[in-house]
C-alpha positions as CSV (number, residue, x, y, z in Angstrom):
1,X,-0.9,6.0,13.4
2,X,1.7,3.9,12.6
3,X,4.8,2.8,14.9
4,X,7.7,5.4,14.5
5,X,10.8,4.2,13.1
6,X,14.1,3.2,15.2
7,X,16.2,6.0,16.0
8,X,18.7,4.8,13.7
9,X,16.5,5.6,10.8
10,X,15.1,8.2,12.6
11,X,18.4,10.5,12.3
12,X,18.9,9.2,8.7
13,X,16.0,10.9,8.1
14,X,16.8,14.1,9.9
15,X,19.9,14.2,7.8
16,X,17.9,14.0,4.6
17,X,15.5,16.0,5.7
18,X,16.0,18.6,8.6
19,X,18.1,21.0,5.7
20,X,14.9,21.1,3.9
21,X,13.2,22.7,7.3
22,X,16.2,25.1,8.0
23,X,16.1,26.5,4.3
24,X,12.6,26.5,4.1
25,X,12.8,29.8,2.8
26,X,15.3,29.0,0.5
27,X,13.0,26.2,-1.1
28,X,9.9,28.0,-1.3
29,X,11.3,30.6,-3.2
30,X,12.8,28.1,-5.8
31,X,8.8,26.2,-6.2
32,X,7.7,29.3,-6.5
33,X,9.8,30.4,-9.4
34,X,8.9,26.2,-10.4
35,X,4.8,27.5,-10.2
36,X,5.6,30.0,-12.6
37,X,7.0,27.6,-15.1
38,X,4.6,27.2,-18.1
39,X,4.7,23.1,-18.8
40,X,0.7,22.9,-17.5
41,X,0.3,25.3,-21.0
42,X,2.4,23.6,-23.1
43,X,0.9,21.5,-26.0
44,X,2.4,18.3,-24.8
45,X,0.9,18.1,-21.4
46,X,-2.2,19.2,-23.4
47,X,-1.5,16.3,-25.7
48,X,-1.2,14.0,-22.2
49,X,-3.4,15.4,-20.4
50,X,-6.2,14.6,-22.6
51,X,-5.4,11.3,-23.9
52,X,-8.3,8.9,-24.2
53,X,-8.7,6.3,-21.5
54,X,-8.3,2.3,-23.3
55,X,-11.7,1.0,-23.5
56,X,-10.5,-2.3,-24.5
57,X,-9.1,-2.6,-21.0
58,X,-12.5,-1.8,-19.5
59,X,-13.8,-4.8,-21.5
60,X,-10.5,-6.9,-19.9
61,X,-11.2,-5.5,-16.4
62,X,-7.2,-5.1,-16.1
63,X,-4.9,-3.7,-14.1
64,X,-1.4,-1.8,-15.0
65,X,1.9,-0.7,-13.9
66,X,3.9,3.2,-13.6
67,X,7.0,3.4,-11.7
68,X,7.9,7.0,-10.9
69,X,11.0,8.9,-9.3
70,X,9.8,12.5,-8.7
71,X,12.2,13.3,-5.4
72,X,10.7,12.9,-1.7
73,X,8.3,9.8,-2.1
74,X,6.3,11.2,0.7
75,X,5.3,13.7,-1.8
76,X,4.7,11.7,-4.6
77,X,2.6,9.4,-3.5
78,X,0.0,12.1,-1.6
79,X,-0.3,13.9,-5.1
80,X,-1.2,10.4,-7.2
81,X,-3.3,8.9,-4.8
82,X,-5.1,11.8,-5.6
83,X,-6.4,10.6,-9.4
84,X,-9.5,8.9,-10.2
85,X,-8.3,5.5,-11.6
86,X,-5.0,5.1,-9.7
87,X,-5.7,2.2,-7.5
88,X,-3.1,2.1,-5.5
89,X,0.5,4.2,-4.8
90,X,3.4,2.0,-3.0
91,X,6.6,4.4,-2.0
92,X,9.6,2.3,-2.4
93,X,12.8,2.2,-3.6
94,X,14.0,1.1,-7.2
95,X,17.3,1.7,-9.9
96,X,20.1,0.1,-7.7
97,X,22.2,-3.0,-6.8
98,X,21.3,-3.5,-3.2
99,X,18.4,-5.9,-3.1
100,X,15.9,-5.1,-0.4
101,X,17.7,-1.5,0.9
102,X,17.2,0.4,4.2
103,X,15.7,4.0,4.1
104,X,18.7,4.6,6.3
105,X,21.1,2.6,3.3
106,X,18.9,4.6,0.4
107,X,20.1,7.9,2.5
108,X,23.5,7.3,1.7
109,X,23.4,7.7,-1.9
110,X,25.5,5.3,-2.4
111,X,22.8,2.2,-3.1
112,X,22.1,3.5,-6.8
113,X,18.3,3.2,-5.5
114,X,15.5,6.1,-6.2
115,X,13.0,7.0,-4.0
116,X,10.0,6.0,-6.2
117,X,6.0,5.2,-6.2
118,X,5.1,2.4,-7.4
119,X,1.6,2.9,-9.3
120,X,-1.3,0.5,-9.8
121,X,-3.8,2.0,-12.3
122,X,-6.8,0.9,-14.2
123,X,-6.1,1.6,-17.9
124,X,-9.6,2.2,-18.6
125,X,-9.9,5.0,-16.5
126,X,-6.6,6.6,-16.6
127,X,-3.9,6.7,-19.4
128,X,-0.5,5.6,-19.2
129,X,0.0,9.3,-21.2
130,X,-2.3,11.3,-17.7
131,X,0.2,9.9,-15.6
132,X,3.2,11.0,-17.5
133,X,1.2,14.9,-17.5
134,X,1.2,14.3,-14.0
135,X,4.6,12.8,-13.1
136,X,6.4,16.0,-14.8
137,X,3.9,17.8,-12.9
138,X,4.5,17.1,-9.4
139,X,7.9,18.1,-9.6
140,X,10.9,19.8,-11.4
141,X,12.5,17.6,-14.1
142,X,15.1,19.8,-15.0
143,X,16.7,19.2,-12.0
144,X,19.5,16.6,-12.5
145,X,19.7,14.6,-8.9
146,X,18.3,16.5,-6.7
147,X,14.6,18.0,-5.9
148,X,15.3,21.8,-4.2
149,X,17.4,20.9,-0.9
150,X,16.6,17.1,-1.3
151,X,20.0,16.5,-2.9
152,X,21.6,13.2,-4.4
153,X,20.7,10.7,-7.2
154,X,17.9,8.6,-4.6
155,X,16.0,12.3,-5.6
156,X,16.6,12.0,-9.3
157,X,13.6,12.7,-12.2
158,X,13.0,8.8,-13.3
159,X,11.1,7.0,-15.0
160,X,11.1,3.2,-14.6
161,X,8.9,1.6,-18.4
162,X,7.7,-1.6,-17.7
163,X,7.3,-2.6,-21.5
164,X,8.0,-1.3,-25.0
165,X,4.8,1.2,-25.3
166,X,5.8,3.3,-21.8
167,X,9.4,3.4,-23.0
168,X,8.1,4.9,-26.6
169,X,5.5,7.5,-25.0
170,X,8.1,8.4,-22.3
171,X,11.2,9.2,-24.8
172,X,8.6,10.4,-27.2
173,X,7.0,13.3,-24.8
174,X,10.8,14.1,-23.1
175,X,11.5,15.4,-26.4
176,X,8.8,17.0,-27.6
177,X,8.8,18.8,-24.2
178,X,12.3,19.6,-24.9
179,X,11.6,21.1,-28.6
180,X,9.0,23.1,-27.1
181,X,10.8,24.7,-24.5
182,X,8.1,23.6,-22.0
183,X,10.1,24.7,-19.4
184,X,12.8,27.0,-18.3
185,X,15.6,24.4,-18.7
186,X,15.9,21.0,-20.8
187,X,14.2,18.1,-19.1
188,X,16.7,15.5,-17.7
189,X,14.3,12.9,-16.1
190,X,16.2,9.0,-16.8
191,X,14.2,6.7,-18.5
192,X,15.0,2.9,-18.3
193,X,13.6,-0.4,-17.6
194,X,12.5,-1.3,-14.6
195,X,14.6,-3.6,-12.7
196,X,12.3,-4.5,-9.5
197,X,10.7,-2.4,-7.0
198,X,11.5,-2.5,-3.2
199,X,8.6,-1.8,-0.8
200,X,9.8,1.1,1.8
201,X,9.5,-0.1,5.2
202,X,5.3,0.4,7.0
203,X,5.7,4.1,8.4
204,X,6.6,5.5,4.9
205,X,3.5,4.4,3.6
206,X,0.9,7.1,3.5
207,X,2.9,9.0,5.1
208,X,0.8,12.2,4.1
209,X,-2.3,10.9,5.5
210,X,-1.0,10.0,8.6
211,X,1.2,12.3,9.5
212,X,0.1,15.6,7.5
213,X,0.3,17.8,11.2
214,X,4.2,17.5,11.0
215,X,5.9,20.6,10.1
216,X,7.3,18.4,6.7
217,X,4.5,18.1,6.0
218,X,2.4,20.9,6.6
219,X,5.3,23.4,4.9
220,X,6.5,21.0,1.6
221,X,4.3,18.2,1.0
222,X,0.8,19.6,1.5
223,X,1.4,23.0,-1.3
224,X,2.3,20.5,-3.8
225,X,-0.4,18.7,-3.1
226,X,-2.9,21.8,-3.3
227,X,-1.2,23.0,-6.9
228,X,-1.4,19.3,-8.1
229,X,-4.5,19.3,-8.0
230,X,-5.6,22.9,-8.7
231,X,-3.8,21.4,-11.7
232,X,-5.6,18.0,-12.1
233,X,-9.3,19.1,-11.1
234,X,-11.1,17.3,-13.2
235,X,-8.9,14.1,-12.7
236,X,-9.9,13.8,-9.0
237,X,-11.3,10.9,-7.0
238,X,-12.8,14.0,-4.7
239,X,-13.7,16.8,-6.7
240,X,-12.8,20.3,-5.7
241,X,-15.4,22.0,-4.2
């Protein structure tokens, strides 16, 4: 188990937090109506999901780059550390003009930083297109700043393209999610370059994993988890029994 944080982050992180525990009912009835969304049918996460894996990059035994914002990074990164290919998931902070921010500064709102994962992936095992099925996926992109009672623009729907491809596959599948009315509401997830990536400080790092008994945990992270990968099956390093 890793060392807890200082108290001073510790009550930054009960004021980001502890609302999501007190309208916990509140929440679940708003994923639930999210679960019932019919995106996972649509023919462009059919069209991602499905994409062929680069075989050239299995000859070039090379590594890539996805920077995601899906809301809590806690949560994020337990679902893609999930995937077979994914070779590593960072939580961190990325999108703002405070070089190497504070959890507590990132709380604020006022840092222009998302909470993001930062993805390693081998191309050859795992599309750039896979991740994008499950980035919009493991949350609710029609939500503009916020993720249910996680509220503020650290939570926004984000997408950080590291080069010209990402950019063109991003915009391209936005819309055509969009024009097929994929869900409810129009998508509004950001897409820009990536400016740099911020590490999160140690005891935000698999923070599932190590910490899955507490109540955040047990009641918000861990059914995302489960759906993700009710959704993702065949995707998994540890296939469902």
């Amino acid at each position: 188990m890793k060392d807890r944080c200082p108290f001073v982050i510790l009550r930054c992180m009960f004021s980001c937090r502890a609302i999501m525990l007190f309208l916990l009912p509140v929440w679940m009835q708003l994923a639930a109506c999210a679960q019932e969304r019919p995106y996972e049918q649509s023919q462009t996460f059919t069209q991602m999901n499905q994409a062929q894996a680069n075989t050239t990059a299995a000859t070039e035994k090379r590594l890539d780059t996805a920077t995601f914002g899906t809301g809590c990074f806690w949560c994020t990164e337990a679902q893609f550390t999930q995937l077979r290919g994914v070779e590593r998931v960072e939580s961190g902070y990325s999108g703002g003009t405070v070089p190497n921010p504070t959890y507590k500064q990132v709380c604020t709102g006022t840092t222009g930083h998302a909470e993001v994962v930062q993805i390693t992936y081998d191309p050859a095992v795992i599309t750039y297109d896979e991740l994008l099925a499950a980035f919009w996926a493991a949350h609710d992109p029609t939500q503009l700043n916020r993720q249910g009672n996680d509220i503020g623009t650290q939570y926004r729907s984000v997408i950080f393209y590291h080069n010209e491809a990402q950019k063109q596959k991003a915009e391209t599948y936005k819309q055509r999610l969009n024009e097929e009315h994929a869900y409810d509401k129009p998508v509004v997830t950001e897409i820009t370059p990536f400016p740099a990536f911020y590490k999160a400080e140690d005891y935000h790092q698999d923070y599932y994993e190590l910490n899955g008994h507490e109540p955040y945990c047990s009641m918000v992270v861990r059914p995302k988890v489960e759906k993700f990968k009710k959704v993702f099956k065949d995707k998994l390093k540890e296939p469902q029994q």
